[in-house]
N, C-alpha and C positions, 0 to 999 in steps of 0.2 A: 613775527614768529616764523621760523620753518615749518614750511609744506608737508607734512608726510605725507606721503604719494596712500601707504596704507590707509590712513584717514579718512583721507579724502575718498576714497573708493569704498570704504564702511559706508561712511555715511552719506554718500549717494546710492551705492547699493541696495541700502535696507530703508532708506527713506523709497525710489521708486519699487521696490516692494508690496511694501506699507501701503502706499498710495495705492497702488495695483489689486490688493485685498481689499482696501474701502471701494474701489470703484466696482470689483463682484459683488460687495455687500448691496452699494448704492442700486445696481440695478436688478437685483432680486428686489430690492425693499419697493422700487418707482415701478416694479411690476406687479404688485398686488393691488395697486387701487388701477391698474393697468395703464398707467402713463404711459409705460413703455412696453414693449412685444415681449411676453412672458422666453425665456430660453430653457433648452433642455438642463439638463442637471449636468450634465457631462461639460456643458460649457462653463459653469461656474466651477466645477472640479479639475478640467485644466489651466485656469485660471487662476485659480490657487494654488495648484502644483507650480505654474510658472513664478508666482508671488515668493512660494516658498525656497525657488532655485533661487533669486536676487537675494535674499535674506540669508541664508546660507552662504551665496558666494560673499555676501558683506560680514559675514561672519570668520570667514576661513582669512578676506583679506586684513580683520583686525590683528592675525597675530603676526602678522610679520612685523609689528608694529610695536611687538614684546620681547625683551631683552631674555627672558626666561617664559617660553610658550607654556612648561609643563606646571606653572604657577599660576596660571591663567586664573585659577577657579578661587585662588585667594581674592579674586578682584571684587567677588562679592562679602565679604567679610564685615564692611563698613555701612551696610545698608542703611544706617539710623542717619549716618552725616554726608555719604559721600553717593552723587549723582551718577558718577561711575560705575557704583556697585548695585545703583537701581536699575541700571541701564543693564549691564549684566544680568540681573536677573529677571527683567522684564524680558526681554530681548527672548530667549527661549521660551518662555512663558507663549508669544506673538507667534513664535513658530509652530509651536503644537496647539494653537488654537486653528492656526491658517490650515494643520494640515487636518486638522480634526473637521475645521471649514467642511474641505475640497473631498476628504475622505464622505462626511457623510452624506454629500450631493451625488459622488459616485456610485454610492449605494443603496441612495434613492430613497435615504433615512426620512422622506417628507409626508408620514402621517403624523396628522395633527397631536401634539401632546394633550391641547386644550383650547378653549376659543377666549378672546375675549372681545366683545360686541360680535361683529362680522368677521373680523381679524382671527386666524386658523393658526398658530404658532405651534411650530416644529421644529425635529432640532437643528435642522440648518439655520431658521431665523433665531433661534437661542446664539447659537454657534457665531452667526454673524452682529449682533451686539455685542455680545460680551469681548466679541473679537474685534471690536473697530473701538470699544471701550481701551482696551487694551493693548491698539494700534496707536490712540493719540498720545495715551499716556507714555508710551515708545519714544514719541517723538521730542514731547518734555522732556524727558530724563536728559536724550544726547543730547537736545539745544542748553540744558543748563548745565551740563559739564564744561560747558562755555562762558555761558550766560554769569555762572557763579564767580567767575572769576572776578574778583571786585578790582584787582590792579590793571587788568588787561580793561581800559575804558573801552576800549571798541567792540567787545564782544560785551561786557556787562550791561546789559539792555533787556528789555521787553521782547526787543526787535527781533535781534536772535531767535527767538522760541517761535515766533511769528515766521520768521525766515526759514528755517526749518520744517517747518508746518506747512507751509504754501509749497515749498519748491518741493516736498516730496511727494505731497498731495497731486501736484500741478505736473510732475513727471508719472507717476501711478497711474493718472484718468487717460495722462496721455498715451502711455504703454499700453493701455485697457482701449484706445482706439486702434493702436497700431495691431493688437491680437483683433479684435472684431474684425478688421479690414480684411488681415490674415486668410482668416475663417470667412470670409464674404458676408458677415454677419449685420443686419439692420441697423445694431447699435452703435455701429460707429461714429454714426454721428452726435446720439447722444453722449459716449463717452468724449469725442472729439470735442464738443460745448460745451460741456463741465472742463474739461481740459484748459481749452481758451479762459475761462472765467479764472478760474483757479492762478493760472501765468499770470493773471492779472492782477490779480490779486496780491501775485510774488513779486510782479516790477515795483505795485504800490508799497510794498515792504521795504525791499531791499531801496530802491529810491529814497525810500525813510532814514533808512540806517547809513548809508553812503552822507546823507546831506548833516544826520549826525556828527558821526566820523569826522568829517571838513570838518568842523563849527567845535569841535571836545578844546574846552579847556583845562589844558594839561596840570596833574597835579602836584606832577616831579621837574624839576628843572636840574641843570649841570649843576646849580649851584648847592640846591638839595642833597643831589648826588654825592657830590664829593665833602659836602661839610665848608667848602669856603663862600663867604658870602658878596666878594666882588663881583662889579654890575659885569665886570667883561671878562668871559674865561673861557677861552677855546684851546681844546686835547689837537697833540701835535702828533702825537704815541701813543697805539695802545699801551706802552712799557713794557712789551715783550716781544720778542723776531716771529714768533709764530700764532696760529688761532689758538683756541680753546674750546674747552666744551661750550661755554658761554658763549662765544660768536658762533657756534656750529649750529646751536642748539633754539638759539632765542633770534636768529636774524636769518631771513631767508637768501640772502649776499647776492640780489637782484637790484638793477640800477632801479631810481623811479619811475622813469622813460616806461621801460620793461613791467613793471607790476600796472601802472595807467593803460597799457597794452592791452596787456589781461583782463583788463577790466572791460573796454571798449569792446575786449571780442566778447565775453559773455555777457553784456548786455545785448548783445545782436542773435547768438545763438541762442540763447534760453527765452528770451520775448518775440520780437517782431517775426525773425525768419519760421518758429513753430506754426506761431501763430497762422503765417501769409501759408503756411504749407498744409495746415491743414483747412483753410477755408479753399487751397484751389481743389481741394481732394473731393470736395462737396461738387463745385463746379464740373471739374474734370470725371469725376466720380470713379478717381482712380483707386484702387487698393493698396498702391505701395507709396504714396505721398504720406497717410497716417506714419507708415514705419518711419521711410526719412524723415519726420517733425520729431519721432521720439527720435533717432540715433541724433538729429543735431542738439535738439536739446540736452542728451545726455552730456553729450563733449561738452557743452555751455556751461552747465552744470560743474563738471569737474574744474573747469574754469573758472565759475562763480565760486568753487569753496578753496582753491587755491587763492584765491585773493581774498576770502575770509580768515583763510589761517596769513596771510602776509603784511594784512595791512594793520594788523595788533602789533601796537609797538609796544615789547617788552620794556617796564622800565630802567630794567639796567642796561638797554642799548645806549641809555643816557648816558654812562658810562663810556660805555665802549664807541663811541659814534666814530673815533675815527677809524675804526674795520665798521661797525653798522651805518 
């Protein structure tokens, strides 16, 4: 398939978001049995102001991605069949939860509504469930507007949604070290460790779905294709002097050299190098090693879902192989 650049920067954008609001959720929650060092309110409220700028800026960069912006709102119409139009209307749903988050840490909305046992819930802890409820279900929606696709074997998976789920989880905790660091803040290295785990979690994934991917046995062949059923048929010609929407649209016109490339670099920027950069950050006990582990991750990132969108071999490239 073709890259869209738009795409691909939705759905990094609002996945480390996403990820960014569970990681203020996570450590409000590991600070009431006090695992972790209780933080002011202010810090969880720009915390999710920052959440809420990624989710927005993934927001603004889905329309350039639309032939008709001022029809956008049709997208949710299909609620009952299409994972598009859940994603739309989740999606805003996530952001006035996030801001409803951040707003009511700021204003220090934290007398208890009610107890239950020892447990003192307020509305930031309301706030923060129903809003990390409502962050996973986010992430489903986008990974099965993929996932659904049943012709597209590379994406029609489990994995997908699992890939989705990790990697923006696993950019979130890590962005959520890169602000502690920022701020000189204790939890950087809790949010730094969930971070790590979480990466790990998404090489195990994505390593899953790559070793898929190799091994799909394919369910279209040329011969399928075209209706003849001789063992030996290779296209000489598209049968036309120029492209079409069909090679523009369904083939991203990159050699395989070039897309293996891609691959080799965000397997390096999004696992290992994160990784080494923020355990020197512990050692070193620098503050700005957290930020560079998120900026190279990101770039990895954008990397890793470019070769999500490229390595789906449409099946009527079967068709066309001699431009695909």
């Amino acid at each position: 398939m073709h890259p869209a650049f738009s795409v691909i920067f939705l759905t990094t954008l609002i996945g480390a978001g996403q990820g960014l609001y569970l990681a203020m959720v996570t450590g409000q929650l590991y600070s009431i049995p006090r695992f972790v060092e209780a933080q002011g309110d202010r810090f969880y409220a720009v915390g999710s102001l920052v959440a809420l700028l990624f989710l927005i800026a993934g927001l603004v960069a889905s329309f350039f991605h639309l032939g008709r912006p001022e029809r956008a709102w049709r997208a949710a119409a299909k609620w009952r069949t299409s994972w598009l139009s859940r994603e739309v209307i989740v999606l805003p749903i996530v952001m006035a939860l996030v801001l409803a988050y951040g707003l009511a840490h700021w204003m220090v909305w934290t007398d208890p509504l009610f107890e239950i046992g020892a447990l003192k819930v307020d509305v930031t802890l309301l706030l923060g469930v129903v809003g990390t409820l409502a962050s996973l279900a986010l992430f489903v929606c986008t990974a099965m507007i993929y996932a659904d696709v049943k012709f597209l074997q590379e994406w029609h998976t489990p994995l997908t949604v699992f890939n989705f789920t990790f990697f923006g989880a696993a950019s979130g905790f890590m962005l959520a070290a890169a602000y502690s660091a920022y701020l000189g803040n204790p939890l950087v290295s809790f949010y730094g460790t969930w971070a790590v785990i979480l990466t790990f979690a998404a090489l195990g994934s994505r390593l899953a779905h790559l070793y898929r991917n190799a091994h799909i046995k394919r369910k279209s062949t040329v011969q399928t294709a075209i209706g003849v059923r001789h063992n030996t048929l290779v296209q000489r010609t598209q049968g036309a002097t120029g492209g079409s929407f069909n090679t523009r649209e369904f083939f991203h016109g990159r050699s395989q050299r070039f897309v293996q490339n891609v691959r080799y670099l965000f397997l390096i920027l999004v696992f290992p190098l994160p990784v080494l950069l923020i355990g020197a950050s512990y050692v070193a006990e620098s503050p700005n090693l957290p930020i560079l582990a998120f900026v190279v991750q990101y770039v990895g990132l954008l990397a890793e879902r470019w070769t999500f969108f490229a390595e789906a071999q449409h099946p009527q490239n079967i068709y066309y192989q001699s431009v695909a």
